[in-house]
N, C-alpha and C positions, 0 to 999 in steps of 0.2 A: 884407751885414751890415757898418754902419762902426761902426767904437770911436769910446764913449761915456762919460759919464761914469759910466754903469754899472759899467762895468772897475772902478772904485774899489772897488763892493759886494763881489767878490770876496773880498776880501782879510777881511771879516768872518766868512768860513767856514774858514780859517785857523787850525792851531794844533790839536795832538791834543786829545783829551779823552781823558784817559785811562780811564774809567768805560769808554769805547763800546774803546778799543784793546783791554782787558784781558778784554770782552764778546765782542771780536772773533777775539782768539787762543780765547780757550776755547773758542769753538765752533766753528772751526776744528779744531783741533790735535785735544779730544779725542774730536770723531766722526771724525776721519782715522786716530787711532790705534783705533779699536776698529774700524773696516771692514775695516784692513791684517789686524788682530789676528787675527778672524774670518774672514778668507782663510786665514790661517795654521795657524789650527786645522780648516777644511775640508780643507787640502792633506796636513798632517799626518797626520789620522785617515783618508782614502786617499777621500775624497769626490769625485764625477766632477769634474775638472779644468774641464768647462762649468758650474760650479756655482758655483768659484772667477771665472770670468769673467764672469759676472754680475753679482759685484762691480765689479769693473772701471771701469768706466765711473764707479761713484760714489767712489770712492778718487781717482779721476783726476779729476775736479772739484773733490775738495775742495787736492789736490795743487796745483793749477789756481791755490786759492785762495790759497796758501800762497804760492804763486811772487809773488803781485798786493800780497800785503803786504809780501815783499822788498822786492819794488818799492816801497812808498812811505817802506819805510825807506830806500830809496838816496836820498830826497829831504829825510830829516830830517823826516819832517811827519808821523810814526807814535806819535811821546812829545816830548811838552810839554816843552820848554828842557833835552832830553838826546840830543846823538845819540851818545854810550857807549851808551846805552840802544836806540836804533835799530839801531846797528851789530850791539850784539848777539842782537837778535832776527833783523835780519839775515843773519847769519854761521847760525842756527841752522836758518832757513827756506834758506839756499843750500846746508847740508848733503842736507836732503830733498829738496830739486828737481835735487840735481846740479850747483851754480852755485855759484860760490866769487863770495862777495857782494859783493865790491872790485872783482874784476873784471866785473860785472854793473853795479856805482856808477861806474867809471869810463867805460866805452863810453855808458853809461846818461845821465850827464851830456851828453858830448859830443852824444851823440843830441841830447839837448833845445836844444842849442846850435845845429846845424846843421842841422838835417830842414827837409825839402822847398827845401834850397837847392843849387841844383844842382852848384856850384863842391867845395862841402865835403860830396861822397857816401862812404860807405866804411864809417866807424866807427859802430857802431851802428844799424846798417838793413842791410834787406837788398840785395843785389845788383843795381843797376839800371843799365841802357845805355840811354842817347838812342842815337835811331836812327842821328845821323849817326858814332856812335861803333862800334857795331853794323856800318854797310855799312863802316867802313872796318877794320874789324878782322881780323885772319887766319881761315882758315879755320875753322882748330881753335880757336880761343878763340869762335867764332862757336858752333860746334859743343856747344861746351863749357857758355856762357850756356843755349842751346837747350833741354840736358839739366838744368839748375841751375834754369830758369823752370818746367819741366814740374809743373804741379801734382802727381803723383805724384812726382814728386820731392822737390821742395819741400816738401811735407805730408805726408809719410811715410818717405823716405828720409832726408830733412838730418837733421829734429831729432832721432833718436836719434844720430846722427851725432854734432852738436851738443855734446850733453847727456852721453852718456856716453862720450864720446873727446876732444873739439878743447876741451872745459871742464876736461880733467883737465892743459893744459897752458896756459903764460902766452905772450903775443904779445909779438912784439918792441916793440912801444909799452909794454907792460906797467910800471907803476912796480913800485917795492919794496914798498909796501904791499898791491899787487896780486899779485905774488909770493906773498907769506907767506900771504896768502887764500887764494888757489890749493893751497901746500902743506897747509894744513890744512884747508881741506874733504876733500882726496883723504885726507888721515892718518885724519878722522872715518869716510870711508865704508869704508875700510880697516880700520877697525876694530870699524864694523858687521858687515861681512862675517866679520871675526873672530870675530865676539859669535855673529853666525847659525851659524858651523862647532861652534859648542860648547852651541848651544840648539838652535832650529829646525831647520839645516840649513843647509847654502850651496845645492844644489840647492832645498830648499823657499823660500829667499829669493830666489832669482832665479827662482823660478815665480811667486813673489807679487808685486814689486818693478820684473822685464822689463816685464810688461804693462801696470801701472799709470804706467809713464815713458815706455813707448812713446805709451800715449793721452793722457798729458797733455801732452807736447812736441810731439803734432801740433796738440792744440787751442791751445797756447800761441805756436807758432808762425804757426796760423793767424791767431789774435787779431791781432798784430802787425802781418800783414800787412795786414791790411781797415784797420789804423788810419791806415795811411797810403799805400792803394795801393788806389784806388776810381776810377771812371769820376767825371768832371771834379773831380777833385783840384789840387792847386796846386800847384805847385812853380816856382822861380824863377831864375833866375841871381844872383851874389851883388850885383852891383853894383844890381838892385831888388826882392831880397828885402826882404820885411818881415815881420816878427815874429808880429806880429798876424795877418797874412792866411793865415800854415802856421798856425798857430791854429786861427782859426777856419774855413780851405778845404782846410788841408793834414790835417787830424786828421779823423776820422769820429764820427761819433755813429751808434751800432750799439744801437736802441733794442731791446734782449734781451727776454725773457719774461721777468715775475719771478722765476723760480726762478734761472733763466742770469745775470740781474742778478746774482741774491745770490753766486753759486758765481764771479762773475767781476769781484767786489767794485766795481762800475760801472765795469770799464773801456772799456765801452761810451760812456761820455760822455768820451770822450777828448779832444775839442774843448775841453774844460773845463781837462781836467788840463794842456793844454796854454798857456792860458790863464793858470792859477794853478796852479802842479806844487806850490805851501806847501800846499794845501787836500789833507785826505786821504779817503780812498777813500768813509767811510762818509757824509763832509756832500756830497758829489758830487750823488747826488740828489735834496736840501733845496735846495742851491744853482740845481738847475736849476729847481726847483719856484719858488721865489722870484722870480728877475729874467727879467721877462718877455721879453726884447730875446734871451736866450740861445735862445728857440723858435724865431727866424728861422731858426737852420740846421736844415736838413731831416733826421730818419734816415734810413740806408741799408735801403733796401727790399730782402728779401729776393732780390728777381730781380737785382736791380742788385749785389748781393756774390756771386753766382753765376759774372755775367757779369764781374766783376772781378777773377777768380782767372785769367782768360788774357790780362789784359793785361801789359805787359812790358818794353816800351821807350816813353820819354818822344820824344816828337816835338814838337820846339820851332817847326814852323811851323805845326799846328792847338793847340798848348797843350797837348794832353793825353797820358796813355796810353794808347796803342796797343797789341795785340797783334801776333802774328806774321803771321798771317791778312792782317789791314791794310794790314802792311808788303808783303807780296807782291803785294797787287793796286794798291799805290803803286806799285811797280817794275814792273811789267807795263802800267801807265794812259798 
């Protein structure tokens, strides 16, 4: 796919509407709130606890959603000439997901700035070693990666990890503004838990609350991953990175079901957003329906995101991602 003067059309899908943002918090926020609600009153009046995790899974998608509109307030493209107006719906959706939304906007930038360039890896992605950095590494940090790639790892152990511990504290890169986001999302759920010790329950909120953050921090961590860590993916060194080509070869297009579309507010067309990060979630697939030049890139086919959950290390002499597998019968060949 070369850029064209298509690229230009983009920028037409640009700019909230607020009718559709204001359509899109409400149906978010108050089916999220009355699924929690009604957890809460099954756990309450002593209803079999598999009854309560039934819900689950739909709490945690719409959670899911809730994280995805964060997200495009970190970009200002969520309300029309106000990001007071973004930040704060931000700030409101970081208290729910567990993410203090500064420090989400700040990594989150950077992300967009540097992804799939191999020079500037670290901030805002996850974890990855070229291989020649891999063989030359110590035992234990070898060791250490090995445990960190394991898809049970990764998808189930990190992001509760994540979300309810390493988010409640700020990083040494952390500015001031990220700071005081961090203090006050922890003061908010601090004093939800408050609010649950003298209604519900602190026990009834973390039977409601555990599960539902457990499964959306694995789906939301998964997301991320497929968005930029897929079988022949791009990535570059910095001296001939280009912008356009993590774009359009470094980002995935993960063509969901509609219902997964809807619950994962198209971040399935990430190619896109990467494209035009001004354009927001809900013109995403108006835009791709429109310019025909954007169908060149392929979705990822279910088999092929299966098999791209064990690759691992970037090998710069075939270009792509490899697994560990790979690696071993390189060093044996």
């Amino acid at each position: 796919m070369e850029k064209g003067e298509w690229i230009e059309r983009l920028n037409l899908y640009e700019g909230a509407d607020i009718y559709k943002s204001v359509k899109q918090l409400l149906v978010t926020f108050i089916p999220y709130l009355i699924v929690t609600a009604a957890m809460f009153y099954l756990v309450i009046n002593g209803y079999s606890y598999w009854t309560i995790i039934l819900l689950t899974p739909l709490a945690s998608l719409y959670l899911v959603r809730i994280f995805i509109i964060m997200h495009d307030c970190s970009h200002k493209s969520y309300w029309r000439r106000s990001p007071a107006v973004c930040f704060i719906i931000g700030h409101i959706c970081g208290v729910l997901t567990f993410t203090a939304f500064f420090d989400f906007r700040q990594f989150h930038v950077i992300h967009h700035a540097t992804f799939a360039n191999l020079e500037k890896r670290g901030d805002g992605d996850i974890w990855t070693m070229t291989v020649d950095e891999y063989n030359s590494a110590s035992a234990l940090k070898r060791t250490a990666y090995r445990v960190f790639r394991n898809p049970f790892v990764l998808f189930l152990i990190i992001p509760p990890i994540l979300f309810l511990i390493l988010n409640r504290f700020p990083t040494l890169k952390a500015r001031a503004s990220t700071k005081w986001s961090i203090i006050f999302t922890d003061i908010m759920i601090a004093l939800i838990i408050v609010a649950a010790h003298y209604t519900v329950g602190v026990r009834s909120y973390v039977a409601v609350q555990l599960p539902v953050l457990l499964l959306s921090s694995t789906i939301g961590v998964w997301i991320f991953f497929i968005n930029h860590q897929f079988e022949g993916v791009y990535w570059a060194h910095d001296d001939k990175w280009d912008r356009f080509q993590a774009a359009v070869k470094g980002s995935s297009f993960v063509n969901f079901p509609s219902i997964l579309r809807w619950f994962t507010a198209n971040i399935g067309f990430h190619y896109i957003h990467h494209l035009n990060y001004r354009i927001p979630n809900y013109n995403l697939d108006r835009c791709y329906r429109e310019i025909p030049e954007l169908h060149e890139v392929q979705p990822l086919k279910f088999l092929r995101v299966l098999r791209s959950l064990n690759l691992a290390l970037w090998d710069d002499n075939s270009q792509r991602l490899i697994g560990f597998e790979e690696l071993g019968k390189q060093l044996t060949s």
